[in-house]
C-alpha positions in Angstrom: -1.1 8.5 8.4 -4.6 9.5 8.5 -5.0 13.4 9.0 -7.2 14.6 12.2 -11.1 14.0 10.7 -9.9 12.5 7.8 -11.1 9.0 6.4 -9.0 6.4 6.1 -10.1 5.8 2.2 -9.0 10.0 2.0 -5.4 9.8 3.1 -5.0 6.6 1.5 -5.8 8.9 -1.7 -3.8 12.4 -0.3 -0.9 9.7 0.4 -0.6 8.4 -2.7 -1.2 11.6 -4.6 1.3 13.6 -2.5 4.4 10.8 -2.6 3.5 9.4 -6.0 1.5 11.9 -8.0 -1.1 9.5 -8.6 -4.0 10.6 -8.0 -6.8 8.2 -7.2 -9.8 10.1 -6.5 -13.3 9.3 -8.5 -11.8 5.7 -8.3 -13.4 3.4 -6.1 -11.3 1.0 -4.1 -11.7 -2.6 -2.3 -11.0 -2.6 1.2 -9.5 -6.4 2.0 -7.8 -5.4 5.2 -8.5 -3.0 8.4 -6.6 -3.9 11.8 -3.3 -3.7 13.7 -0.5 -4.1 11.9 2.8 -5.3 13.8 5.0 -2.2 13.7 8.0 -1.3 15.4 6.4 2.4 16.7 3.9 -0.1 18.2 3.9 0.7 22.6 2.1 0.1 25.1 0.2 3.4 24.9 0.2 3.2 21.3 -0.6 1.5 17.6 -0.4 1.5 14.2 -3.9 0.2 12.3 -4.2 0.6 8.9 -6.4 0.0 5.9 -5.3 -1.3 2.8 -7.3 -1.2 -0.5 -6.9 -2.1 -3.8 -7.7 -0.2 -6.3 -8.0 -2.0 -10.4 -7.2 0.7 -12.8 -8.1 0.7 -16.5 -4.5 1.4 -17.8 -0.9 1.8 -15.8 0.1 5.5 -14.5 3.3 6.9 -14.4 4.5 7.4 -10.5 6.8 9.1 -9.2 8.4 9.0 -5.8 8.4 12.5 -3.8 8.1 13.2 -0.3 9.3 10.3 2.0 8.5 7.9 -1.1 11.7 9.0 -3.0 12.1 5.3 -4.2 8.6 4.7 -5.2 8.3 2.4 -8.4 5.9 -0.2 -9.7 6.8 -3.8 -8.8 5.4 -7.4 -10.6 2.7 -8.3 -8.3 1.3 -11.6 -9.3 2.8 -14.1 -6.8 4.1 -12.6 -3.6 7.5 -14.7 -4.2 7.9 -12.9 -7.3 7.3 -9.7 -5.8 10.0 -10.4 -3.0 12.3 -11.7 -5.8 12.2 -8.0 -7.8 12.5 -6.0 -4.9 15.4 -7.9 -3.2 17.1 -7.8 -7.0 16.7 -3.8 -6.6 18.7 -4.5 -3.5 16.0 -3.6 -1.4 13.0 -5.5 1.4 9.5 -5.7 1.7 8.3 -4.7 5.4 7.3 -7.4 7.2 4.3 -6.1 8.3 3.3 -5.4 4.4 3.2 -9.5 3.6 -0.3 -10.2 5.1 -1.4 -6.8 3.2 -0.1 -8.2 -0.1 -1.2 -11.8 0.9 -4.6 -10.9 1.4 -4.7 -8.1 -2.2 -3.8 -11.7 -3.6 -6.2 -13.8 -2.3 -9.3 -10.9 -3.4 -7.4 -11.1 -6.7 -7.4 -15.1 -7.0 -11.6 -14.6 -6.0 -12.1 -12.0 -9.0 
């Protein structure tokens, strides 16, 4: 979540940073999504929107999950069955309202 004043590019960074140790700044990203995302704290009075970039760095970095991100890891990303395949084999799920997110990282990718 965005921090009062603070960009949504900036705690996309401070998030990462703070629950993976990776720390993004000086890169610059590609926003392919900003909206409402269907969320279960969604009300009537109030809503999740988010922005998701991707960000193509020169080499891999090592992250590690802190924070609320204790089982942070990297995943195979290059079909979004495959990705739901590796994650369900780790015996966990993708949330739902990721799958447009990561559709639409791999339909910027297929463009590139």
């Amino acid at each position: 979540m965005a921090d009062p004043g603070e960009t949504a590019p900036a705690a996309l960074v401070r998030e990462l940073r703070e629950e993976t140790g990776v720390d993004l700044h000086g890169h610059t990203p590609t926003v392919i999504s900003r909206g409402y995302v269907d969320d279960p704290r969604n009300s009537d009075h109030a809503w999740i929107c988010t922005t998701a970039a991707l960000y193509r760095l020169p080499h891999t970095v090592l992250a590690t999950g802190a924070d609320d991100a204790l089982a942070a890891a990297w995943w195979p990303f290059t079909t979004l069955a495959a990705l739901t395949s590796a994650v369900e084999k780790a015996g966990m799920q993708l949330y739902a309202a990721h799958l447009p997110l990561f559709t639409a990282a791999l339909d910027h990718l297929d463009q590139a």
